[in-house]
HTML snippet that shows the backbone in 3Dmol.js (N, CA, C, O; Angstrom):
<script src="https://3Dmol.org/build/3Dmol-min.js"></script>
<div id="view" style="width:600px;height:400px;position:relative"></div>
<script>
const pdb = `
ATOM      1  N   UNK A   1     142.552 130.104  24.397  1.00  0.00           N
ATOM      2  CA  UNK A   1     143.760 130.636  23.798  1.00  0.00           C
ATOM      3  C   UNK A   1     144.812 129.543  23.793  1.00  0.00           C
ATOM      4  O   UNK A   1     144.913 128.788  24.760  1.00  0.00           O
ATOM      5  N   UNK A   2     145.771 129.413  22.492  1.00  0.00           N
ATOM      6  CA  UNK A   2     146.386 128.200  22.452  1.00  0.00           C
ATOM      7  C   UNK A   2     148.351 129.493  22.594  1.00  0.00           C
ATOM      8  O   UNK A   2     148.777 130.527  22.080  1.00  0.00           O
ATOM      9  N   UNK A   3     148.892 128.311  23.744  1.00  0.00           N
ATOM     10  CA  UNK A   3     150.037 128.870  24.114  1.00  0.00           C
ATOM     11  C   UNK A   3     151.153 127.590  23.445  1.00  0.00           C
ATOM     12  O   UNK A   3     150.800 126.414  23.361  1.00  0.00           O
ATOM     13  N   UNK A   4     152.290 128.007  23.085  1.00  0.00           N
ATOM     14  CA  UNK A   4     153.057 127.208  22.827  1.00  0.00           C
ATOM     15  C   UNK A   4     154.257 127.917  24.254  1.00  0.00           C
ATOM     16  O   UNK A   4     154.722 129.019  24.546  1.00  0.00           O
ATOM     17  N   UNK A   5     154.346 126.153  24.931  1.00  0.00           N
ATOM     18  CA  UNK A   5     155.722 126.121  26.104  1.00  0.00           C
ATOM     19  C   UNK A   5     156.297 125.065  25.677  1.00  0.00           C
ATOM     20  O   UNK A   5     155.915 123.997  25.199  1.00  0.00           O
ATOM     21  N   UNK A   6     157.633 125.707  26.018  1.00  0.00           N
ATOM     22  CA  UNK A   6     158.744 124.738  26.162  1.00  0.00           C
ATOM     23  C   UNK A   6     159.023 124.351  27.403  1.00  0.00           C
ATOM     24  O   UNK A   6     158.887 125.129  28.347  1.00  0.00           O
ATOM     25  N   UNK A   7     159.379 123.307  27.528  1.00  0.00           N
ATOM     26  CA  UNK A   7     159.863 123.053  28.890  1.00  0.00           C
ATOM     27  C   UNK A   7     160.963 121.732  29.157  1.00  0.00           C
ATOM     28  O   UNK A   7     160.816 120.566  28.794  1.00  0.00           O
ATOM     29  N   UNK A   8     162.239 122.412  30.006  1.00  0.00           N
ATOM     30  CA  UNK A   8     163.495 121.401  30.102  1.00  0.00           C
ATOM     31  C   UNK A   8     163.176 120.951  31.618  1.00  0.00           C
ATOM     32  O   UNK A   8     162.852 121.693  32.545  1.00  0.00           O
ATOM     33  N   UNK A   9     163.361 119.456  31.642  1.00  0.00           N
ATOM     34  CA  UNK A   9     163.400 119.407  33.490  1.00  0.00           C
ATOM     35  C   UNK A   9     164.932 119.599  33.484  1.00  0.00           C
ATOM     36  O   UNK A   9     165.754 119.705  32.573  1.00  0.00           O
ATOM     37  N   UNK A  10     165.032 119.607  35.072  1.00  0.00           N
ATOM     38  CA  UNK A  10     166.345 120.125  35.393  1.00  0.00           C
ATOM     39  C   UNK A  10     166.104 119.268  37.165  1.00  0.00           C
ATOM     40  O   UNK A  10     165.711 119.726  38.237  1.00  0.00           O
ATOM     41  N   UNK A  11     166.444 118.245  36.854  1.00  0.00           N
ATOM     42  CA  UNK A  11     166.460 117.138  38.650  1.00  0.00           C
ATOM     43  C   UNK A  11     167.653 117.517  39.120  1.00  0.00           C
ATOM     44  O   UNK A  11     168.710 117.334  38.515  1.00  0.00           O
ATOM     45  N   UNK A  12     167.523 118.148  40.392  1.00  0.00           N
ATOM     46  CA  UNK A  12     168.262 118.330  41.187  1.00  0.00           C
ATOM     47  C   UNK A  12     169.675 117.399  41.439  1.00  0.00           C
ATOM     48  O   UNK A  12     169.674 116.184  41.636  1.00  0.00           O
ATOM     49  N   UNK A  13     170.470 117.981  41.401  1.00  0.00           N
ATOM     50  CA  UNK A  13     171.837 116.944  41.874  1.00  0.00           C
ATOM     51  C   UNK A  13     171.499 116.082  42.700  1.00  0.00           C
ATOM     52  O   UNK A  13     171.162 116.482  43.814  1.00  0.00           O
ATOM     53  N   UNK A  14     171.486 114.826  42.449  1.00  0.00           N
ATOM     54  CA  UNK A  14     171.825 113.578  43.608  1.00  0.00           C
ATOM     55  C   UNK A  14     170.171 113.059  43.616  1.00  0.00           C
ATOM     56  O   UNK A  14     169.529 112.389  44.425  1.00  0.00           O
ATOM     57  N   UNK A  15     169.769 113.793  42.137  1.00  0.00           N
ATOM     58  CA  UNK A  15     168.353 112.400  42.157  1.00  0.00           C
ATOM     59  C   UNK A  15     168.602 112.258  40.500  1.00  0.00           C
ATOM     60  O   UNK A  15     168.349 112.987  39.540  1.00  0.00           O
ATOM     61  N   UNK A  16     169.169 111.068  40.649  1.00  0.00           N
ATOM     62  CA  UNK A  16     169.509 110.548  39.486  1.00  0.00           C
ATOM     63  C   UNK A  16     168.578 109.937  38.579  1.00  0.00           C
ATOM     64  O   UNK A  16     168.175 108.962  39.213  1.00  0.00           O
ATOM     65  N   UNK A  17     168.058 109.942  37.572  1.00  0.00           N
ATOM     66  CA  UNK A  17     166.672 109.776  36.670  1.00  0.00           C
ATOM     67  C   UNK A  17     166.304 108.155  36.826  1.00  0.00           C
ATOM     68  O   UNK A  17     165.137 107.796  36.669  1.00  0.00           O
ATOM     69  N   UNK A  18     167.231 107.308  37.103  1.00  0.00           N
ATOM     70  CA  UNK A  18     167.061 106.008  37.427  1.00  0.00           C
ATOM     71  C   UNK A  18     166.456 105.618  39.197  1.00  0.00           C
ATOM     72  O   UNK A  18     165.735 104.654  39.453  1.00  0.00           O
ATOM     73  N   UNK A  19     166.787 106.275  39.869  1.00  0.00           N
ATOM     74  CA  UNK A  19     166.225 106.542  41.336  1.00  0.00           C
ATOM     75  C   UNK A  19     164.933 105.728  41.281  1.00  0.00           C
ATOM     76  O   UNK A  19     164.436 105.866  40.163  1.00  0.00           O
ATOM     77  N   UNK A  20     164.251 104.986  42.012  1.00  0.00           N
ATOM     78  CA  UNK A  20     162.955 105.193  42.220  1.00  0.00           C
ATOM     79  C   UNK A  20     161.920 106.188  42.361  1.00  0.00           C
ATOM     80  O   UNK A  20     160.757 105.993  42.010  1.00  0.00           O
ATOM     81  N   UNK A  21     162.437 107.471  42.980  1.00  0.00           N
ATOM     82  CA  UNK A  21     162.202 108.435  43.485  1.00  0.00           C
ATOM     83  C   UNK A  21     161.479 109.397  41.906  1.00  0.00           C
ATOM     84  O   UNK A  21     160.449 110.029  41.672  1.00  0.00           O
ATOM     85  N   UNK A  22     162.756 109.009  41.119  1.00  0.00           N
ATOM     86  CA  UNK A  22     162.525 109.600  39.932  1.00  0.00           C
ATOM     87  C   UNK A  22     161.765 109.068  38.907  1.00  0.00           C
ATOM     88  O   UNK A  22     161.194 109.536  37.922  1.00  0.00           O
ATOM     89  N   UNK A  23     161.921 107.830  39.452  1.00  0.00           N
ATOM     90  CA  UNK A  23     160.846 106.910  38.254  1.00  0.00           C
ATOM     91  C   UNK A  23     159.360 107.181  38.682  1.00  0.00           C
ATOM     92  O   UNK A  23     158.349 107.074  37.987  1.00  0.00           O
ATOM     93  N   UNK A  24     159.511 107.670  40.393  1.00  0.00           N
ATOM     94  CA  UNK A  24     157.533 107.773  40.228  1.00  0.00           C
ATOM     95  C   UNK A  24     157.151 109.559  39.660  1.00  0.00           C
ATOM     96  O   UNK A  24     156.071 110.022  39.292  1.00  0.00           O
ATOM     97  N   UNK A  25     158.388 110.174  39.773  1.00  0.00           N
ATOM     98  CA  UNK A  25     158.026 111.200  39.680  1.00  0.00           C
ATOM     99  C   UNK A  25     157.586 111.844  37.690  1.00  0.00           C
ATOM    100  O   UNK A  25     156.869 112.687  37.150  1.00  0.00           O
ATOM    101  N   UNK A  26     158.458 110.896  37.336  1.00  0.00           N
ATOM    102  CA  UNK A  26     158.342 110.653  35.545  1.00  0.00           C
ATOM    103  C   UNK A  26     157.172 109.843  35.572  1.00  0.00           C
ATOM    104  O   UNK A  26     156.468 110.334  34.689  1.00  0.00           O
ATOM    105  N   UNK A  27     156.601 108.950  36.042  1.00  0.00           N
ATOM    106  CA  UNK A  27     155.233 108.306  35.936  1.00  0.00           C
ATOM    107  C   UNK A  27     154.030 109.295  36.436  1.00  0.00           C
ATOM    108  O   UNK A  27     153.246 109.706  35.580  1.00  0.00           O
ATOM    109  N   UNK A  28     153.928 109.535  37.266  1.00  0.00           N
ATOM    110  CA  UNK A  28     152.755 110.924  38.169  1.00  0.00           C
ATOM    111  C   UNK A  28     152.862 112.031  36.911  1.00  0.00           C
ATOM    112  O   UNK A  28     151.855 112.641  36.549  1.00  0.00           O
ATOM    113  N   UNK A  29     153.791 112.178  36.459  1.00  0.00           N
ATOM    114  CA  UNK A  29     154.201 113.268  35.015  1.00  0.00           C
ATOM    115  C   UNK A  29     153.425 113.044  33.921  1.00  0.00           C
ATOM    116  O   UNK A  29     152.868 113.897  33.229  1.00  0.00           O
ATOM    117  N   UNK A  30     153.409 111.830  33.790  1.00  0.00           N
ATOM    118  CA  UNK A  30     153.229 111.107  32.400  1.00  0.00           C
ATOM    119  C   UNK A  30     151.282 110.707  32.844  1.00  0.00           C
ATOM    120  O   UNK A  30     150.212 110.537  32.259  1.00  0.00           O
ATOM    121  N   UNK A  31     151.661 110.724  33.780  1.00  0.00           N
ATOM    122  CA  UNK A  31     149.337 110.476  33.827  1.00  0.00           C
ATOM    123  C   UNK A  31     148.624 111.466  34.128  1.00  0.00           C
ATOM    124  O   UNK A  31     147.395 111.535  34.093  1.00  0.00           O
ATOM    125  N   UNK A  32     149.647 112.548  34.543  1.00  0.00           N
ATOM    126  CA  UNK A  32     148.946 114.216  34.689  1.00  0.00           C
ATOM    127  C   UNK A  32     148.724 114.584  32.795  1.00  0.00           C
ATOM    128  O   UNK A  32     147.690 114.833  32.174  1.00  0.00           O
ATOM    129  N   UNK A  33     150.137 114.480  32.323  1.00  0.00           N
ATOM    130  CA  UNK A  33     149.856 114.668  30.626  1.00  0.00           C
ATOM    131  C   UNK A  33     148.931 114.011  30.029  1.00  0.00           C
ATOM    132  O   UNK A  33     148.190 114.506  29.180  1.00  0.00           O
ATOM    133  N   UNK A  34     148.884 112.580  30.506  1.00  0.00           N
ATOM    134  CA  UNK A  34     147.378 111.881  29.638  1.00  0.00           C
ATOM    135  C   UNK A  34     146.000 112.047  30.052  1.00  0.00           C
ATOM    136  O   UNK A  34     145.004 111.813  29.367  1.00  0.00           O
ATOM    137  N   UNK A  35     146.060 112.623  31.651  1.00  0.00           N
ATOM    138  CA  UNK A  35     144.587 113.493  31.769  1.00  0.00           C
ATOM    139  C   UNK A  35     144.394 114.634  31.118  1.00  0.00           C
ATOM    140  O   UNK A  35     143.271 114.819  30.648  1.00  0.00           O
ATOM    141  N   UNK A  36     145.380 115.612  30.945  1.00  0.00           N
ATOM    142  CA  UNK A  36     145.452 116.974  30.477  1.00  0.00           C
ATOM    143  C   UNK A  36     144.973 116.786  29.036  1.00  0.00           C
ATOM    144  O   UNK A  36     144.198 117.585  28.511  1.00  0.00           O
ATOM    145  N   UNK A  37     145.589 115.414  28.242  1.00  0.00           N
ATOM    146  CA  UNK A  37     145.341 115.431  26.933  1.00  0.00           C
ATOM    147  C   UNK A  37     144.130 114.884  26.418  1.00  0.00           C
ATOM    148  O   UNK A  37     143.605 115.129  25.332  1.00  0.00           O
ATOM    149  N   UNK A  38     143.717 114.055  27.393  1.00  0.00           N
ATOM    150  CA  UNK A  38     141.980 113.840  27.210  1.00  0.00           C
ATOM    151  C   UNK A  38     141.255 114.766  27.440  1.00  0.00           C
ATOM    152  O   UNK A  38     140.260 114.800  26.716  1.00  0.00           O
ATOM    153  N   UNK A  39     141.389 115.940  28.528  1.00  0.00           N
ATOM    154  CA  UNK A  39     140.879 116.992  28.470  1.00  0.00           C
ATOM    155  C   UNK A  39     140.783 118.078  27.575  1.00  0.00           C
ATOM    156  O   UNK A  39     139.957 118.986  27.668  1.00  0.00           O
ATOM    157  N   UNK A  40     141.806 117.940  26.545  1.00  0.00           N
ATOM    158  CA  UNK A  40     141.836 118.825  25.305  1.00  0.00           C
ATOM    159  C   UNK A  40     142.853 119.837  25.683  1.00  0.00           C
ATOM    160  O   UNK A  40     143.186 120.389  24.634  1.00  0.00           O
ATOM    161  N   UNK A  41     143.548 120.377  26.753  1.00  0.00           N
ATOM    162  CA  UNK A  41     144.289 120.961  27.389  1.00  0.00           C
ATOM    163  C   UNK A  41     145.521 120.963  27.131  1.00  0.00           C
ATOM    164  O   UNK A  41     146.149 122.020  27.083  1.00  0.00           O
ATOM    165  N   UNK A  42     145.997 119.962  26.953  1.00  0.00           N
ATOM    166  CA  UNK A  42     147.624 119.803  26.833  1.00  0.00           C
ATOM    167  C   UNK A  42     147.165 119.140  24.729  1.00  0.00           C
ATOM    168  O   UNK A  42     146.919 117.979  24.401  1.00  0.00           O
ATOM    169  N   UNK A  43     147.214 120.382  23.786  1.00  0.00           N
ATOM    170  CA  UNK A  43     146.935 119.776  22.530  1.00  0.00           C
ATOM    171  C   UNK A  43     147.702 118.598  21.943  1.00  0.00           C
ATOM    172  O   UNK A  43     147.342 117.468  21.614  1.00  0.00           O
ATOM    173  N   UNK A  44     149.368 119.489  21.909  1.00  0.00           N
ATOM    174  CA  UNK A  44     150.408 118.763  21.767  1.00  0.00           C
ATOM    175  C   UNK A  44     151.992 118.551  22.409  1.00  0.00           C
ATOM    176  O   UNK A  44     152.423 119.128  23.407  1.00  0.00           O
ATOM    177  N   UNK A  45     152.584 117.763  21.730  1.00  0.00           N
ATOM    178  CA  UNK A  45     153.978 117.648  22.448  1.00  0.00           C
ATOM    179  C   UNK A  45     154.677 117.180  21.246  1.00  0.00           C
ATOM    180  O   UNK A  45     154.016 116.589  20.392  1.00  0.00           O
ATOM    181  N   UNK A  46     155.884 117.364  21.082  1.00  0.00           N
ATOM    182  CA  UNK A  46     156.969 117.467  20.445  1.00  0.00           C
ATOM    183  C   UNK A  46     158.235 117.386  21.150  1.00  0.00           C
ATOM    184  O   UNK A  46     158.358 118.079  22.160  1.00  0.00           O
ATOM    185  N   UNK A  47     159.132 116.693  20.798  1.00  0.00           N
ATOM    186  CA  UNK A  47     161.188 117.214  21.308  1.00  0.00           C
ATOM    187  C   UNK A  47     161.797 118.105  19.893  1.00  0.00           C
ATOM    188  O   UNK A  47     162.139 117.715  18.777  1.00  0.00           O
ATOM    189  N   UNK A  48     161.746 119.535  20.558  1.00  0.00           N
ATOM    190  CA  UNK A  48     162.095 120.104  19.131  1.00  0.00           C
ATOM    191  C   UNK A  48     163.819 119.561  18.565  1.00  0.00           C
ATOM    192  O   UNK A  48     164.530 119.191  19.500  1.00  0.00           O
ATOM    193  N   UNK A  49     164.308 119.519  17.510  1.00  0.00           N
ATOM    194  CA  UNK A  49     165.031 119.090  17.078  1.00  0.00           C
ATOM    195  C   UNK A  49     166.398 120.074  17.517  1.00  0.00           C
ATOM    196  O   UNK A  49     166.531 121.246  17.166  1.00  0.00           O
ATOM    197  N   UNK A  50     167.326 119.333  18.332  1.00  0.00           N
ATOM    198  CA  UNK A  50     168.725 120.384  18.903  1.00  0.00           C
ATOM    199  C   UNK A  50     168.545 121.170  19.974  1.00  0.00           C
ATOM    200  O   UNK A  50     169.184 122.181  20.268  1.00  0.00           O
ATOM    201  N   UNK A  51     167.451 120.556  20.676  1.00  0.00           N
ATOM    202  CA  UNK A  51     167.308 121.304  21.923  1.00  0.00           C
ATOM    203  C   UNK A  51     167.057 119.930  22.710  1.00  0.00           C
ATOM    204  O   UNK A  51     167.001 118.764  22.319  1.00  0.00           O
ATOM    205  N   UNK A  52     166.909 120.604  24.139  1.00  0.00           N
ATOM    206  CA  UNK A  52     166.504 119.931  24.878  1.00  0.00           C
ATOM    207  C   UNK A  52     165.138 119.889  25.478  1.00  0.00           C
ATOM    208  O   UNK A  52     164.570 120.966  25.296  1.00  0.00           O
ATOM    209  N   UNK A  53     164.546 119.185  26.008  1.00  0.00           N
ATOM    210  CA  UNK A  53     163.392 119.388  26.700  1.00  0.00           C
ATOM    211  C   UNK A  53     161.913 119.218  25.652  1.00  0.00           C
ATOM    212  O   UNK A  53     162.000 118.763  24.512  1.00  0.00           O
ATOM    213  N   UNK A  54     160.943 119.548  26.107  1.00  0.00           N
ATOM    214  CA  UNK A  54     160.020 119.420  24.719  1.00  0.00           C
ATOM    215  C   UNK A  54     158.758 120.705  24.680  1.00  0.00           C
ATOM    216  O   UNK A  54     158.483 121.351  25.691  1.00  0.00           O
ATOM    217  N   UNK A  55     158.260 120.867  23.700  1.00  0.00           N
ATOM    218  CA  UNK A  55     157.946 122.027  22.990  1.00  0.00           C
ATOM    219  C   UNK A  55     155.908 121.465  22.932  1.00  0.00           C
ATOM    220  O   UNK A  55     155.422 120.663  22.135  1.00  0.00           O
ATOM    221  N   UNK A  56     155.404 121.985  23.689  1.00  0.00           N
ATOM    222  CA  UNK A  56     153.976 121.472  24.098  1.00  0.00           C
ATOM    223  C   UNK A  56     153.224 122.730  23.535  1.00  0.00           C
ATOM    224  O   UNK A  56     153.733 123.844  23.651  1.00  0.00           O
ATOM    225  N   UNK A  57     151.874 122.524  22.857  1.00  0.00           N
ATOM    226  CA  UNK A  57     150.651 123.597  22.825  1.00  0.00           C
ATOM    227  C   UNK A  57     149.485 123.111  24.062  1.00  0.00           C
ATOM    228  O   UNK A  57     148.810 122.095  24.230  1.00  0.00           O
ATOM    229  N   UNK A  58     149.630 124.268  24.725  1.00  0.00           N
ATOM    230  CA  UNK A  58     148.286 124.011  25.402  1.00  0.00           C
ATOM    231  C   UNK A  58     147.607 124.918  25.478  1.00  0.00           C
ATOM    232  O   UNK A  58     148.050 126.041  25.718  1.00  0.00           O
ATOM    233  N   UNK A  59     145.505 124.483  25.164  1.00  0.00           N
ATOM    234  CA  UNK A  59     144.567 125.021  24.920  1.00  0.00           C
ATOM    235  C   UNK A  59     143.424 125.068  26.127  1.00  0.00           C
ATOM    236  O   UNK A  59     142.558 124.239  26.407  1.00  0.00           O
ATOM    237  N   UNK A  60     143.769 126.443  26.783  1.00  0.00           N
ATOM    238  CA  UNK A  60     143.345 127.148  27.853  1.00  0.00           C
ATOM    239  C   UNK A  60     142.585 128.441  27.603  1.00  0.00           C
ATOM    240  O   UNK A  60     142.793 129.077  26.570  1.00  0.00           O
ATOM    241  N   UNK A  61     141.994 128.718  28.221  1.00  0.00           N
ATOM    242  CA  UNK A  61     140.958 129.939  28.783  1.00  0.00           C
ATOM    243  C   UNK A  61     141.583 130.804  29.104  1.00  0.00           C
ATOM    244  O   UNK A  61     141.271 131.856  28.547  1.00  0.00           O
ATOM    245  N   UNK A  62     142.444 130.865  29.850  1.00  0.00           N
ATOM    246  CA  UNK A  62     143.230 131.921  29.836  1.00  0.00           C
ATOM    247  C   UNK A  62     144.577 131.658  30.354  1.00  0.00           C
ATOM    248  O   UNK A  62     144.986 130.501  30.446  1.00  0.00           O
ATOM    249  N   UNK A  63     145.681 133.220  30.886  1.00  0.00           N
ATOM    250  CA  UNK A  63     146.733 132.736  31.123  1.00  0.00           C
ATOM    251  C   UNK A  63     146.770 132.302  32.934  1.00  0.00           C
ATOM    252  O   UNK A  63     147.705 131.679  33.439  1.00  0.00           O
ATOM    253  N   UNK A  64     145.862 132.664  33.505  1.00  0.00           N
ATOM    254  CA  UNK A  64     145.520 132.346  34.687  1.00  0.00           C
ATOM    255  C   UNK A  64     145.544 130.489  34.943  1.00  0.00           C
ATOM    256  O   UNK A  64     146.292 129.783  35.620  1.00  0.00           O
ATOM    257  N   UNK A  65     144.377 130.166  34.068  1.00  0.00           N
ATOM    258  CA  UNK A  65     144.504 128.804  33.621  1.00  0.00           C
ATOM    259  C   UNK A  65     145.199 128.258  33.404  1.00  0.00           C
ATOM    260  O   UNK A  65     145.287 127.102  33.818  1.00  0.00           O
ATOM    261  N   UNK A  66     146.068 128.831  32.621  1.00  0.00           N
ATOM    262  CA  UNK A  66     147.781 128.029  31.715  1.00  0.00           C
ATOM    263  C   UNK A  66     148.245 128.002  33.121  1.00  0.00           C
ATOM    264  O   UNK A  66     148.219 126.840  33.526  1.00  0.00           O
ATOM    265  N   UNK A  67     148.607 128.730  33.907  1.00  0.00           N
ATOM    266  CA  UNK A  67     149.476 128.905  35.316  1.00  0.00           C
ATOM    267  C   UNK A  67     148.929 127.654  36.012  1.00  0.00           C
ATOM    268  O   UNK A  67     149.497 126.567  35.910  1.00  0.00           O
ATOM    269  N   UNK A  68     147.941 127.816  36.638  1.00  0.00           N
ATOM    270  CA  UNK A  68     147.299 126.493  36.947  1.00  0.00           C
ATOM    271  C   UNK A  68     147.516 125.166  36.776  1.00  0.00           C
ATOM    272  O   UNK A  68     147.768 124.374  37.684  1.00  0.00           O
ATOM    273  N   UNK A  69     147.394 124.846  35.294  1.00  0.00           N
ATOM    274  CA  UNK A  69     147.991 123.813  34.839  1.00  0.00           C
ATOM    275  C   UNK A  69     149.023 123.371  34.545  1.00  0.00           C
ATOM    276  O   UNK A  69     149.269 122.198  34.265  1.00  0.00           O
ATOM    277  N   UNK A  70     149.971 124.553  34.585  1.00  0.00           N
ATOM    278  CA  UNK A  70     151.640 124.263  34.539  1.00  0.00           C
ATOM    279  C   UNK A  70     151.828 123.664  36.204  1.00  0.00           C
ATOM    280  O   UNK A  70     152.158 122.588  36.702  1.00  0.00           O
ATOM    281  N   UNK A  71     151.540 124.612  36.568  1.00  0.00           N
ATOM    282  CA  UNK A  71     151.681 124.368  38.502  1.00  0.00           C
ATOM    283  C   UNK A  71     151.221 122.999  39.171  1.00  0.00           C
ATOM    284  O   UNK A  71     151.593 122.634  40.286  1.00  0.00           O
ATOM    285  N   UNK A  72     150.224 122.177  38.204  1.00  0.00           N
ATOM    286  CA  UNK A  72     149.941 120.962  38.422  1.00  0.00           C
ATOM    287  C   UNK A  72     150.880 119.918  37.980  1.00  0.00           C
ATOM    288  O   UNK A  72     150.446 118.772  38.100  1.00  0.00           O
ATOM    289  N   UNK A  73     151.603 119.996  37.684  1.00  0.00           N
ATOM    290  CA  UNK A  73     152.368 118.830  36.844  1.00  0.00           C
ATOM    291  C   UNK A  73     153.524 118.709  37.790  1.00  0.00           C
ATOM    292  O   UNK A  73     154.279 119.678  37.870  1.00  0.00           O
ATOM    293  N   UNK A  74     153.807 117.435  38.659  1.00  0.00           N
ATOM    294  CA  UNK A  74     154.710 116.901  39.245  1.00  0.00           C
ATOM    295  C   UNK A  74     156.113 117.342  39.199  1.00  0.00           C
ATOM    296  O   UNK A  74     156.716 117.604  40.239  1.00  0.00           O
ATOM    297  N   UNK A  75     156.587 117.422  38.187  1.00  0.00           N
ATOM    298  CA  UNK A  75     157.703 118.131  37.466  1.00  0.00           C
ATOM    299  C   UNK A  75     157.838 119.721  38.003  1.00  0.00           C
ATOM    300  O   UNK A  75     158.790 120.329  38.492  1.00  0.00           O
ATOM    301  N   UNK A  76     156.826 120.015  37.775  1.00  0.00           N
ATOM    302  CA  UNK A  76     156.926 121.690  37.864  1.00  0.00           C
ATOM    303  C   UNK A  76     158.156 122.586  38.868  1.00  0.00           C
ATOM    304  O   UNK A  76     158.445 123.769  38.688  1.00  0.00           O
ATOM    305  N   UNK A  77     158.529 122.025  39.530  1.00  0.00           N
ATOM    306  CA  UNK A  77     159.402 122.072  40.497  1.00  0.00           C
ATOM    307  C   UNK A  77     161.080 122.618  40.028  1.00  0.00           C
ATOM    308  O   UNK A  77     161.913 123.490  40.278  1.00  0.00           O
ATOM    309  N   UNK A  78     160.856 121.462  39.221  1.00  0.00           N
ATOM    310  CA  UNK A  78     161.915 121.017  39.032  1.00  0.00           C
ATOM    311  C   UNK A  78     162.315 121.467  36.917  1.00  0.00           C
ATOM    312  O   UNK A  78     163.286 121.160  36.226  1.00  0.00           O
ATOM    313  N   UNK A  79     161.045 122.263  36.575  1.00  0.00           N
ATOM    314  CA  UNK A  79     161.030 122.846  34.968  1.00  0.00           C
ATOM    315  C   UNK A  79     161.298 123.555  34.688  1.00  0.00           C
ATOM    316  O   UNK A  79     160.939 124.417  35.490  1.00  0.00           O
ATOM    317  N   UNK A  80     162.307 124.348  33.198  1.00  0.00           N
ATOM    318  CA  UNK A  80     162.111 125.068  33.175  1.00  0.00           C
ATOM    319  C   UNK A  80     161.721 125.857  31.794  1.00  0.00           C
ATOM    320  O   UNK A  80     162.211 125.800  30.666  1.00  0.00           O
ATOM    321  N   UNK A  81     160.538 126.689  32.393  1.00  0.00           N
ATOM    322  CA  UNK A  81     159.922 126.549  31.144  1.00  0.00           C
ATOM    323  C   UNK A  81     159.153 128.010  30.568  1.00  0.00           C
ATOM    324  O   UNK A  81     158.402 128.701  31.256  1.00  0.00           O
ATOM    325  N   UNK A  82     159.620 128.343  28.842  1.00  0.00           N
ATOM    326  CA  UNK A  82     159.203 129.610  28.607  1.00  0.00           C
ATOM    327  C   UNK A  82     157.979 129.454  27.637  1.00  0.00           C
ATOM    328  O   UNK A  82     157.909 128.450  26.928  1.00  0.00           O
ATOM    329  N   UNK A  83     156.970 130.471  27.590  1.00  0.00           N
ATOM    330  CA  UNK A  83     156.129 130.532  27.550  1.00  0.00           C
ATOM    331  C   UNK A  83     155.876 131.812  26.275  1.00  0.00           C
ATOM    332  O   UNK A  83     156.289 132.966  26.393  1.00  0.00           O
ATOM    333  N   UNK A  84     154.959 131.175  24.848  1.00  0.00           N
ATOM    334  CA  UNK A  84     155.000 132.020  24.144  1.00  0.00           C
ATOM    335  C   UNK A  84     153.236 131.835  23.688  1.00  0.00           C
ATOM    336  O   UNK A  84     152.824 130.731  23.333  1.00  0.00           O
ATOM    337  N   UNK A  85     152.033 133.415  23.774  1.00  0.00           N
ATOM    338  CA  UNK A  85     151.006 132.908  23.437  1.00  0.00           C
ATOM    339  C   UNK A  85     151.230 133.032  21.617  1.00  0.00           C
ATOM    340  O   UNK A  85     152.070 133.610  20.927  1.00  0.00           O
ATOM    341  N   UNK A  86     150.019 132.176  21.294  1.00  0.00           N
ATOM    342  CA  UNK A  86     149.619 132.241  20.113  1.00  0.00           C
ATOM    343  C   UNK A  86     148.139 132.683  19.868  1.00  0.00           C
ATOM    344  O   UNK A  86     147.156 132.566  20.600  1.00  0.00           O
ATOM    345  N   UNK A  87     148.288 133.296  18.457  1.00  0.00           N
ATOM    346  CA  UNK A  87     146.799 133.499  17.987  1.00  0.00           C
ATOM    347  C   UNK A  87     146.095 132.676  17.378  1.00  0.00           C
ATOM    348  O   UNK A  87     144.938 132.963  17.068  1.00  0.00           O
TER     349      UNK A  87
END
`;
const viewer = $3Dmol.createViewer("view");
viewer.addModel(pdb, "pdb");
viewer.setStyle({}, {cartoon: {color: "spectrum"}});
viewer.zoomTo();
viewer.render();
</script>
């Protein structure tokens, strides 16, 4: 089943995106997405236009699965993110 999420990070006050802290946490982000996307899992990504954050399809088994794989992503913590399935 293919879900379209959006998702804004939202870093906590006083970790500033330049941090080290934040730079590994945007890198660990960024190689969870390029496993997910070799896996066929994470289809696509987009920055929708006048928003913030970015607008992803991912192609899962179910919504159990989708949970799973949201919950894996470094970020997750710190996302926030709504969730619409598709047919």
């Amino acid at each position: 089943m293919k879900y379209l999420v959006h998702m804004v990070s939202r870093l906590p006050h006083g970790l500033e995106s330049e941090s080290e802290v934040a730079r590994d946490l945007w890198a660990r982000e960024k190689a969870r997405a390029h496993e997910l996307k070799e896996q066929g899992v994470w289809a696509d990504i987009t920055h929708p236009v006048g928003r913030d954050g970015w607008s992803c399809i991912f192609d899962v088994a179910s919504n159990n699965e989708l949970n799973q794989v949201i919950h894996s992503l470094p970020l997750f913590p710190y996302l926030d993110i709504d969730v619409v399935p598709l047919r």
